[in-house]
C-alpha positions as CSV (number, residue, x, y, z in Angstrom):
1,X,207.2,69.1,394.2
2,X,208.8,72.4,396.1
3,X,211.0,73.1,398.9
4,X,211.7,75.7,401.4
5,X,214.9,77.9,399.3
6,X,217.8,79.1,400.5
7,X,220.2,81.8,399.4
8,X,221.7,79.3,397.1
9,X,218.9,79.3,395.2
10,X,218.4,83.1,394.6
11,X,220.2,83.2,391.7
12,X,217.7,80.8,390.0
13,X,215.0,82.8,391.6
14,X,215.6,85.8,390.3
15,X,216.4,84.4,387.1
16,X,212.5,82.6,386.7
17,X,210.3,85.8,387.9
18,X,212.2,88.0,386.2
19,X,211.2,85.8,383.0
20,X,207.7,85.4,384.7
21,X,206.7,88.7,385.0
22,X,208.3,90.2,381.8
23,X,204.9,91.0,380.5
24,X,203.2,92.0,383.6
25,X,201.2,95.7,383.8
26,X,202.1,96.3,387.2
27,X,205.6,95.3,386.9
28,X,205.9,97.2,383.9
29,X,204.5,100.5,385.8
30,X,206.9,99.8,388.1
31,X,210.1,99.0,386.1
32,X,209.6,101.7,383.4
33,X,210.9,101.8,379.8
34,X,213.7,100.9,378.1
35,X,216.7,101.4,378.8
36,X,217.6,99.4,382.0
37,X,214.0,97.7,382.4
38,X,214.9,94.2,382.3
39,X,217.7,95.1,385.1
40,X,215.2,97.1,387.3
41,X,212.6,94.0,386.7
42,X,215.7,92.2,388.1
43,X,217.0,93.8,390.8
44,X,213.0,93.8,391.9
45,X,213.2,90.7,392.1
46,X,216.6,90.3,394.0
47,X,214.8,92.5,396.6
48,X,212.0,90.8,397.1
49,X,213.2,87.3,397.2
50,X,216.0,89.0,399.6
51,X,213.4,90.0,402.2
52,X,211.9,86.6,402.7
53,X,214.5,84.3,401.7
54,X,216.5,84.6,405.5
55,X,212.5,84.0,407.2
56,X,212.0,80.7,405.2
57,X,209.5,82.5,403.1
58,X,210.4,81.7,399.7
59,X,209.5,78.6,397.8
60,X,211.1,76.9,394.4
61,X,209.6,73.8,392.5
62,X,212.1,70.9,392.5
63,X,212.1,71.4,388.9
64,X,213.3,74.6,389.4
65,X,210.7,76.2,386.7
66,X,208.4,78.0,389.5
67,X,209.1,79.9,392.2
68,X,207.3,81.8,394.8
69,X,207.4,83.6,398.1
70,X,205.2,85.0,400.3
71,X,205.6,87.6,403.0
72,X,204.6,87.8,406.9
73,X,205.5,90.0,409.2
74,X,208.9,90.5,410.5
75,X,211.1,91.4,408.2
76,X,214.6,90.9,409.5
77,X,217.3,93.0,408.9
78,X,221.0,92.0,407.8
79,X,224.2,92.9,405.6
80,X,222.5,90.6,402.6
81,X,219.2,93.6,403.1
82,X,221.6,96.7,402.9
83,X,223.2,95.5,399.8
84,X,220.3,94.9,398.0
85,X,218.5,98.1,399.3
86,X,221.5,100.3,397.8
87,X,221.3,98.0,394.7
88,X,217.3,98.5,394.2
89,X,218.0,102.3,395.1
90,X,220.5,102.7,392.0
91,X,218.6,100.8,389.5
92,X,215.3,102.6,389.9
93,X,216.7,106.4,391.3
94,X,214.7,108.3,394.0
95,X,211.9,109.7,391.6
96,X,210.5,106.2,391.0
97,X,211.2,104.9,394.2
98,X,209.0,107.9,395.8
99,X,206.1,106.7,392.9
100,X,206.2,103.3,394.3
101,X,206.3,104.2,397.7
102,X,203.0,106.0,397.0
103,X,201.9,102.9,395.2
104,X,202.5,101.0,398.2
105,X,200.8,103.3,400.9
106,X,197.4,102.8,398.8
107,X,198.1,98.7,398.8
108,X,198.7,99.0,402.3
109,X,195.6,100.6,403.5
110,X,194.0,97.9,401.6
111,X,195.3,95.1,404.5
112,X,193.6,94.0,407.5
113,X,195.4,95.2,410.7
114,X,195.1,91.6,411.9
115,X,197.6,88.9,410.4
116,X,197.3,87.6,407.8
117,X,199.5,85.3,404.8
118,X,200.0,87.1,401.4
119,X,201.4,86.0,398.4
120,X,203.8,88.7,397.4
121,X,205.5,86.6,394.0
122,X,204.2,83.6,392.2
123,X,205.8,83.1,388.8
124,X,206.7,80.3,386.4
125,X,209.5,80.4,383.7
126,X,208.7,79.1,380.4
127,X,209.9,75.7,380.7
128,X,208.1,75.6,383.3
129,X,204.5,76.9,382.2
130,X,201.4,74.5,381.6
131,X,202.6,71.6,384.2
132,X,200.5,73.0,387.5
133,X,204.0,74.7,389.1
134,X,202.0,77.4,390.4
135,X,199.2,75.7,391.9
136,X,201.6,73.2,393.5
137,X,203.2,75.5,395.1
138,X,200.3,77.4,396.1
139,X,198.1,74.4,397.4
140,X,200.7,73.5,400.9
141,X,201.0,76.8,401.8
142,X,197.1,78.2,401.4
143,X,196.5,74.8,403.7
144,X,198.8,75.7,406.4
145,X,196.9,79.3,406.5
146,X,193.9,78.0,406.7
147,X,194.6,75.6,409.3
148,X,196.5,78.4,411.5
149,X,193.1,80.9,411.0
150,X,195.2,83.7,408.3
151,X,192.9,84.7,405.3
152,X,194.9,85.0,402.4
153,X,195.7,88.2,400.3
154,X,197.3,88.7,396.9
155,X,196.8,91.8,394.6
156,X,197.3,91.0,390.4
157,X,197.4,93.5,387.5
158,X,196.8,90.7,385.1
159,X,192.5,90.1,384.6
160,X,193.8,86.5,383.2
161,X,195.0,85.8,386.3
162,X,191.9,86.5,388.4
163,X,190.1,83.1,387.0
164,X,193.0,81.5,388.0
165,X,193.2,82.5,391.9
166,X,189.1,82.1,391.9
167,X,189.6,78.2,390.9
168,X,192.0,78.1,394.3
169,X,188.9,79.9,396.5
170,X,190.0,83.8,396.2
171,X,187.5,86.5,395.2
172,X,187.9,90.4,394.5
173,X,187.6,92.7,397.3
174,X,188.9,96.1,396.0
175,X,190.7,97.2,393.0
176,X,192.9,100.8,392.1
177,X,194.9,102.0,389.7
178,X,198.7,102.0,389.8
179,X,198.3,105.9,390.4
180,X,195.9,108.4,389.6
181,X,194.7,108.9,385.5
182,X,197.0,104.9,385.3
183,X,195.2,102.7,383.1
184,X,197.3,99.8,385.2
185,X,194.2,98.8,387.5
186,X,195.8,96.6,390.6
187,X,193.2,93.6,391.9
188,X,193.0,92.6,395.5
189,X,192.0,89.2,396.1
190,X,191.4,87.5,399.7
191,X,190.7,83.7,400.6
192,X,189.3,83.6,403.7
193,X,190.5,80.9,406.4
């Protein structure tokens, strides 16, 4: 049903949230407009699967239709990290990077100081969407936090999306807008071990 991926699948990666998120608020917000907003969305994504991908912390369907990775503490560092962080830094220029930055520090505050597991990405392509993907890929990993004691965190911009988490045991806790006067409202939602 999924497997641990490796830089081989990256590509692929990449390829299906880039496709799964094209419509998201947050994303949207973070990617801006047109020109260059699909390549922003993707080089995102590059980042993100590129911080977890060298922990083990990034997941694929066998399918290859659904992918997802969550992030833990301890980022490491490498050569693969310094190419994408100049990559991510030309795509989106200083100016938005500083916006998000800001975005972040307000998630951030939003964390408990203890560990915890959070889902960072979950996405399914369309060839992929209506077959369960995401909640199999969900299901192994929200069991192995809750037998090591971690709640759970995510944060969605999509209301749709909030149904879906509550069926898998997460509730609401706090929500804010991407930044100040944004009608982009983020959701955090825990699941408590």
């Amino acid at each position: 049903i999924m497997r641990k991926a490796t830089r081989a699948d990256k590509t692929r990666i990449v390829q299906i949230l880039t496709t799964a998120f094209e419509n998201d608020p947050q994303i949207n917000w973070i990617t801006g407009e047109e020109p260059g907003k699909k390549e922003r969305r993707e080089a995102l994504m590059s980042f993100a699967a590129e911080q977890q991908i060298s922990k083990g912390d990034v997941y694929i369907s066998d399918d290859e239709n659904a992918a997802a990775i969550w992030k833990n503490a301890g980022s490491r560092f490498n050569f693969h990290m310094i190419r994408e962080y100049l990559l991510f830094t030309l795509q989106f220029g200083m100016k938005r990077i500083n916006r998000l930055g800001k975005m972040d520090d307000e998630i951030q505050k939003r964390y408990p100081k203890k560990p915890f597991s959070y889902l960072w990405v979950l996405g399914t392509n369309l060839e992929g969407r209506g077959k369960g993907l995401s909640k199999k890929l969900m299901i192994p990993l929200l069991e192995q936090a809750e037998k090591e004691g971690r709640d759970v965190y995510l944060e969605t911009s999509k209301e749709v999306n909030i149904a879906i988490y509550k069926k898998r045991g997460f509730e609401v806790y706090d929500q804010m807008p991407v930044e100040e006067g944004s009608d982009v409202i983020i959701y955090f939602l825990k699941k408590a071990a």
